[in-house]
C-alpha positions as CSV (number, residue, x, y, z in Angstrom):
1,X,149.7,130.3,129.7
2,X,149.5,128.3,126.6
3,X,150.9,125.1,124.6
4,X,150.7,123.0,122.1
5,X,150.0,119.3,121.6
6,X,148.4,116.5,119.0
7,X,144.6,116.3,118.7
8,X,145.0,111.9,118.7
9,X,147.5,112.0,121.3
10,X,145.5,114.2,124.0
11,X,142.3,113.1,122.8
12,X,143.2,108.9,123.4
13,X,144.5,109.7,127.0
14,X,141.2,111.9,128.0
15,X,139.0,108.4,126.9
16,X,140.2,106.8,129.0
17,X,140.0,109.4,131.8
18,X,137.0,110.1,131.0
19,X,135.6,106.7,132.3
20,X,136.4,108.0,135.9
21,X,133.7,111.0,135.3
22,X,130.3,110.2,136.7
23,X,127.3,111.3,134.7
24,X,125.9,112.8,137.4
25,X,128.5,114.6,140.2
26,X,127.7,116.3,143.6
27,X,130.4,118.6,142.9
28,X,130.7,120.7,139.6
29,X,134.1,120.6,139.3
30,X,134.4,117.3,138.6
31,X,132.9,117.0,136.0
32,X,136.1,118.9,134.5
33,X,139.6,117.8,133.5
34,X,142.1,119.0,135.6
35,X,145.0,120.2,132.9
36,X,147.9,120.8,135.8
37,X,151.2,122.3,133.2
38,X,154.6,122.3,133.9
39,X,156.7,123.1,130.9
40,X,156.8,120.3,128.4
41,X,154.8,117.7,130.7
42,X,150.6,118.2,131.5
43,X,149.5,116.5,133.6
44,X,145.5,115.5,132.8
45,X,143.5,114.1,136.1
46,X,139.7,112.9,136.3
47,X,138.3,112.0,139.6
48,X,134.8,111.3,141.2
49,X,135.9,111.4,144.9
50,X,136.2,107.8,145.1
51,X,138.4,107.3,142.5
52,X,141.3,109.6,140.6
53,X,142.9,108.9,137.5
54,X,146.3,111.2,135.9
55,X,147.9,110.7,133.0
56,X,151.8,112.7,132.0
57,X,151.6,113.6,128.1
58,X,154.1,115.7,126.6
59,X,153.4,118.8,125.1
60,X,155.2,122.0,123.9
61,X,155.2,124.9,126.5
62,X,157.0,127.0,128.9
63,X,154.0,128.1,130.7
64,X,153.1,126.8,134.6
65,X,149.9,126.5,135.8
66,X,146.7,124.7,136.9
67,X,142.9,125.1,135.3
68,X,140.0,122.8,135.4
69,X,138.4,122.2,131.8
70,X,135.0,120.8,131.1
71,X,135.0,117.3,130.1
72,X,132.4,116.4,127.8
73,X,132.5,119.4,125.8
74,X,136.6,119.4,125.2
75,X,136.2,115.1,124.4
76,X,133.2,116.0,122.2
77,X,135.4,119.0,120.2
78,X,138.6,116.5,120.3
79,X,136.4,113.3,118.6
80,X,135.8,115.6,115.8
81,X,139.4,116.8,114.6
82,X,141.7,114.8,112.4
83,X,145.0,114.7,113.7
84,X,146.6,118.2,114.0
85,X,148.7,120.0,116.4
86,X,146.0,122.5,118.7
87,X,147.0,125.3,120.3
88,X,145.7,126.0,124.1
89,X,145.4,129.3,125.4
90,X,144.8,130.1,128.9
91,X,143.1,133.5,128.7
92,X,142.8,135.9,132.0
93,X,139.1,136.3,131.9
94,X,138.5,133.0,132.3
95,X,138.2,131.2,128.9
96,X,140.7,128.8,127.6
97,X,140.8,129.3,123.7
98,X,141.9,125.9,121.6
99,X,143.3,127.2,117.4
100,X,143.1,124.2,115.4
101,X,144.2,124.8,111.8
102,X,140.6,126.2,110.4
103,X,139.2,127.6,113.4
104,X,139.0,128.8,117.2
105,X,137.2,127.6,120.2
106,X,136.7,128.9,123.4
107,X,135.1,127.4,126.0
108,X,135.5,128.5,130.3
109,X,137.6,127.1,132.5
110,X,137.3,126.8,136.7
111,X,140.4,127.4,138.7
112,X,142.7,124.3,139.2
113,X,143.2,125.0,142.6
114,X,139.1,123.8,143.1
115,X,139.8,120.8,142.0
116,X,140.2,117.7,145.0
117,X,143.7,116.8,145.8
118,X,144.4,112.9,145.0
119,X,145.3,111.0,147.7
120,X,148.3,110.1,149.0
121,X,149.2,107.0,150.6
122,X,150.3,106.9,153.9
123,X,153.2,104.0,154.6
124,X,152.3,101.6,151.6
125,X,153.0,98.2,151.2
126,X,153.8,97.5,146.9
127,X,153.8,94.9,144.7
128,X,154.5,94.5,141.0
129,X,152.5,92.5,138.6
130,X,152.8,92.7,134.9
131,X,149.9,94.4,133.3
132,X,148.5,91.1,130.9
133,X,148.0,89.5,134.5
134,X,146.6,92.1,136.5
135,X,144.1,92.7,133.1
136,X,143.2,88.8,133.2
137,X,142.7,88.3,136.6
138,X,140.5,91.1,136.7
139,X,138.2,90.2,133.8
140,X,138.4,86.6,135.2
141,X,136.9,87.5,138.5
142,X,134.7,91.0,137.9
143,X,131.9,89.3,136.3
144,X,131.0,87.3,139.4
145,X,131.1,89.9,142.0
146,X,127.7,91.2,143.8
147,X,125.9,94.3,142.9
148,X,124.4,94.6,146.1
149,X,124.6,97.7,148.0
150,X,123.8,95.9,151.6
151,X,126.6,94.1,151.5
152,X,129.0,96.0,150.2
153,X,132.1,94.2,150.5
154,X,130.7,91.6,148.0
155,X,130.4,94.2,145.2
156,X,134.4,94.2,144.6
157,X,137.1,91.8,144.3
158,X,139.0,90.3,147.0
159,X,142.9,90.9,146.4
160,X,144.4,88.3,148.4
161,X,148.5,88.5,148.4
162,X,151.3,86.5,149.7
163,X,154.7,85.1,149.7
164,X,154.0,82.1,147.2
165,X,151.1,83.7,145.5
166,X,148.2,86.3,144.2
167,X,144.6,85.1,145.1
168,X,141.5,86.9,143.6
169,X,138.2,86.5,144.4
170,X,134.8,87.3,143.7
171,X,131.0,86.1,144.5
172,X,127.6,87.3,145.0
173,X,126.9,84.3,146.8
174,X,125.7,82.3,144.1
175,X,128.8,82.1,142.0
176,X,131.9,82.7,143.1
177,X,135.3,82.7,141.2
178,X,139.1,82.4,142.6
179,X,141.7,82.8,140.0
180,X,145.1,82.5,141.9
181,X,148.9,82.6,140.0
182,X,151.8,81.3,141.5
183,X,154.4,82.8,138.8
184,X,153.9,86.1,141.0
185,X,153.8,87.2,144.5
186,X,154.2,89.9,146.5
187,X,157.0,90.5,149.3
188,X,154.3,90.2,152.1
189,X,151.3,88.8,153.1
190,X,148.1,91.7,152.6
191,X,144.4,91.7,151.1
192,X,142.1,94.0,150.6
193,X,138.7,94.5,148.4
194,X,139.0,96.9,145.5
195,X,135.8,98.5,144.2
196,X,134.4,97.3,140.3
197,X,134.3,101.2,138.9
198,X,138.8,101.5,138.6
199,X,139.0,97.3,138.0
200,X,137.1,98.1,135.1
201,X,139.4,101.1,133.9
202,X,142.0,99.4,134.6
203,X,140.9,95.9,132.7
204,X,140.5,98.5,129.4
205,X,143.6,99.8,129.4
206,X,146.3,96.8,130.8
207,X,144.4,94.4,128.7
208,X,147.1,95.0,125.5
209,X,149.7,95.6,127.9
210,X,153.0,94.3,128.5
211,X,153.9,97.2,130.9
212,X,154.2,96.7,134.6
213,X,152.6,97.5,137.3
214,X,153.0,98.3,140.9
215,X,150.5,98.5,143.2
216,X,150.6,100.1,146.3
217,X,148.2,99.5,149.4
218,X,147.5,100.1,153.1
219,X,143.9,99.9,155.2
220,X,142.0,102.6,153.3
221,X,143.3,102.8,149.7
222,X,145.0,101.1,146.5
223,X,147.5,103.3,144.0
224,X,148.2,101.6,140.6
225,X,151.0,103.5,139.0
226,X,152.1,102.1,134.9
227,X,154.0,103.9,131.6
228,X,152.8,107.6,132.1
229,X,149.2,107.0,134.2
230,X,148.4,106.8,138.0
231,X,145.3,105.2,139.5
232,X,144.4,105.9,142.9
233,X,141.2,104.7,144.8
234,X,139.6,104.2,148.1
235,X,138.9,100.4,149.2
236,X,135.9,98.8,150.3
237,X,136.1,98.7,153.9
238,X,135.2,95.7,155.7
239,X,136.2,91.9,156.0
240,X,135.8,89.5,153.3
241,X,133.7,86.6,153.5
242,X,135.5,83.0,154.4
243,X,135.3,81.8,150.7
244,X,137.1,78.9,151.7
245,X,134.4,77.4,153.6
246,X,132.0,77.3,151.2
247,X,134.1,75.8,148.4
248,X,133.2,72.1,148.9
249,X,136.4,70.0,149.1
250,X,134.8,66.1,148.6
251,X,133.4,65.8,144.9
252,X,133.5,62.4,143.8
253,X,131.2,63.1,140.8
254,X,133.6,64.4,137.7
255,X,132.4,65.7,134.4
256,X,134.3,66.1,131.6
257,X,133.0,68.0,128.1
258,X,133.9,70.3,125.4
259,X,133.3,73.6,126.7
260,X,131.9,75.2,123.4
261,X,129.5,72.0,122.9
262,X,128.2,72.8,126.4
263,X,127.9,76.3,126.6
264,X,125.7,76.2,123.2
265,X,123.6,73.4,124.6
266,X,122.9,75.7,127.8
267,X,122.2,78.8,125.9
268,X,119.6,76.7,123.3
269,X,117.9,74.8,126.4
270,X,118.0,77.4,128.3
271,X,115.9,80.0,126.1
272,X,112.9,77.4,126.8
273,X,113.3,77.6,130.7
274,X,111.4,79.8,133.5
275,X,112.1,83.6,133.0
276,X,112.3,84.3,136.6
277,X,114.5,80.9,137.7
278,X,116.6,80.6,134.8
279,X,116.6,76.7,135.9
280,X,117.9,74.2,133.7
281,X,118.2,70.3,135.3
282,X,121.2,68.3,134.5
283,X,120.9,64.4,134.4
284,X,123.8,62.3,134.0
285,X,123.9,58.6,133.4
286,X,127.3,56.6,132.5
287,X,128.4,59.1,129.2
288,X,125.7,60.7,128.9
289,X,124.5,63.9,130.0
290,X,120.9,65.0,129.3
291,X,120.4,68.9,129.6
292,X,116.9,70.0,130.2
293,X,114.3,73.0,131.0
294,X,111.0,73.6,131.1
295,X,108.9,76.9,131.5
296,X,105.6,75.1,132.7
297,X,103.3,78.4,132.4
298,X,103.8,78.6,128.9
299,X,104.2,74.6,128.3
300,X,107.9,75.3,126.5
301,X,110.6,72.3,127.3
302,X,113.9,71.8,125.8
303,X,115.8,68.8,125.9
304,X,119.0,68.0,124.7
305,X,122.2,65.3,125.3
306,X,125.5,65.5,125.1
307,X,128.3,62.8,125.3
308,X,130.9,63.5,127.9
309,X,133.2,61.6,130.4
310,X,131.7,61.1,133.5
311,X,133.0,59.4,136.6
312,X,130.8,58.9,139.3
313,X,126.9,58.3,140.7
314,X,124.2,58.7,138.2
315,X,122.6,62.4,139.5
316,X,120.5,65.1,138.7
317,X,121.5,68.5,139.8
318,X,119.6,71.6,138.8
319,X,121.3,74.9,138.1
320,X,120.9,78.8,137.2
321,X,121.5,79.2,133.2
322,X,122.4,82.5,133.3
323,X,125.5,81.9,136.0
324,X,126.4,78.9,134.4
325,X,126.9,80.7,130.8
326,X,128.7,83.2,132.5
327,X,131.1,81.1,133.9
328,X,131.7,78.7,130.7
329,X,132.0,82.4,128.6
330,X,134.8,83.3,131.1
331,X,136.8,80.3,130.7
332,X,139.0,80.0,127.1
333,X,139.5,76.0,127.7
334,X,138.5,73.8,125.3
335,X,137.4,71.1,127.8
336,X,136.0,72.1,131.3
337,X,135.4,69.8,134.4
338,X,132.7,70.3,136.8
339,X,132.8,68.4,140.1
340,X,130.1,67.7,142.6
341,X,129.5,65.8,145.4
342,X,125.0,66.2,145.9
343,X,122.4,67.8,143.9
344,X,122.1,70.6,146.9
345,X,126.0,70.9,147.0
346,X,127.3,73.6,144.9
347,X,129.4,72.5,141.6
348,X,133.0,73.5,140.9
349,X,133.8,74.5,137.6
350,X,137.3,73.9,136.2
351,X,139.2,74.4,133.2
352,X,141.1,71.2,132.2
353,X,143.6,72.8,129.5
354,X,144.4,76.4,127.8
355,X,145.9,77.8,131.9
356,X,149.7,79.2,131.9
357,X,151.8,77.7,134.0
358,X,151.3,78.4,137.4
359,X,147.2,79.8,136.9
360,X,144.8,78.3,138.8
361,X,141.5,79.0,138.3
362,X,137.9,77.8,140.2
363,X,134.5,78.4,139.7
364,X,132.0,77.8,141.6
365,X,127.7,78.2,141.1
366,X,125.5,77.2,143.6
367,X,122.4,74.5,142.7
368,X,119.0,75.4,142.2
369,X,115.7,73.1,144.2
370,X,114.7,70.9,141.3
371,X,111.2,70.8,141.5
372,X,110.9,66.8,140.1
């Protein structure tokens, strides 16, 4: 068996397989490339169980044929080749043998058939998103969810779909994000909770992409199929919390202010506040709003204010610095609203310009006890 492709062409689809490889794996033979040929077309997958990731590239060949190749040292041999066409070799006794113009490698191979088969999805409902969305709302949303392994179903995103729109959602229970758009929607009503490990392969390589995508779905796991690459992965099983609820719906308290202006102010104050609360105190009073933090074991306070436009009752409301820099880092508005109601109430954060027609999106961060 043998063929012949580019060095930059094979090696830029095995990156971004590669992110599917776990450092450590249970099973040996993943932490190989499965190269499945079939004349001109090869078929690359990576997979950790959970998750499995192939890629079509076009190659020269008449050869058929499966064999599993280890991945770090063929991505470490590729990095270091200028573009060139390489010659594969499938040998009998078990070593696949790469020619590049000044030299020859060889390196062992495992038998393809080893290799675990990638699921396939029973009866699945699809929907098609274009790949600039599906990259947005992930990056929008991914940064919020939980890293808790007790509760699992708060460590992924929440794909809510329907008729009118797509909802997702994310929270560790101290932040939460929902970033809806209702410019797409799928053909029926269905939600389910995708892991972080494939959002985030998928964010890197839809985020310059116009391509589409469609995503099929049923109980137990989600196939994302775009231009020559196929993603498929197992869902978080369980039921979603009722994020709803806990998004307050009275806030009579608005604040307006430049988002850039504000997130510098939090970051400044909030290098002078308590390294195990994070807790900054906001005070606002007519146009004014008064950012503060103090680290009383090591008598450091920061103080600064800020004009802004503020309707409402004169309050003090005390919050995490770290989820609020987050949250004003993931917005690209130039003027943000946040709305509450009581200092114990959590805030809602809001973009007020820089959205696309028909995106929504709402943050929300829960207050921290000021201690007056």
């Amino acid at each position: 068996m043998k063929f012949i492709v580019s060095s930059t062409y094979l090696l830029k689809q095995l990156q971004v397989l590669g992110g599917v490889i776990n450092s450590s794996n249970t099973l040996p033979i993943l932490d190989n490339f499965l190269f499945d040929i079939d004349h001109s077309k090869l078929t690359v997958s990576a997979s950790d169980l959970e998750t499995t990731m192939s890629s079509v590239l076009d190659i020269e060949s008449d050869s058929e044929g499966s064999v599993a190749i280890p991945a770090r040292l063929l991505l470490d041999t590729l990095k270091t080749f200028p573009e060139q066409p390489l010659t594969f070799v499938i040998e009998d006794n078990n070593t696949v043998e790469i020619s590049s113009n000044h030299g020859k490698y060889a390196l062992a191979y495992a038998d393809g058939a080893e290799f675990p088969k990638a699921i396939t999805l029973e009866d699945p409902s699809s929907t098609t998103i274009s790949g600039d969305i599906l990259a947005t709302a992930i990056s929008k949303t991914i940064f919020a969810a939980g890293n808790d392994d007790l509760r699992p179903v708060m460590s992924g995103v929440f794909f809510q779909f329907s008729t009118d729109n797509l909802t997702f959602v994310a929270t560790d229970a101290h932040k939460l994000v929902k970033y809806t758009r209702e410019d797409v929607s799928a053909t029926q009503q269905a939600e389910f909770i995708m892991p972080k490990k494939p959002l985030t392969l998928l964010k890197g390589i839809l985020a310059a992409s116009d391509e589409n995508v469609t995503i099929e779905y049923n109980d137990s796991n989600a196939k994302f199929t775009f231009e020559n690459t196929v993603l498929v992965c197992r869902l978080i099983d369980g039921k979603y919390p009722n994020y709803e609820a806990v998004i307050p719906k009275e806030n009579p308290n608005k604040l307006s202010i430049d988002r850039s202006q504000f997130l510098s102010s939090v970051k400044r104050v909030s290098i002078f506040s308590n390294k195990t609360t994070h807790q900054i105190r906001l005070k606002i009073a007519g146009a004014e709003l008064n950012i503060s933090a103090e680290d009383i074991d090591y008598s450091n306070k920061a103080e600064e204010r800020l004009t802004c436009d503020y309707q409402g009752d004169d309050m003090q409301i005390g919050f995490n610095s770290r989820f609020l820099t987050e949250m004003l880092n993931n917005l690209n508005a130039d003027e943000v609203q946040l709305e509450m109601s009581m200092p114990n109430r959590a805030g809602i954060l809001t973009p007020v310009d820089g959205l696309d027609e028909g995106e929504h999106v709402t943050m929300l961060v829960m207050p921290v006890m000021l201690n007056s």
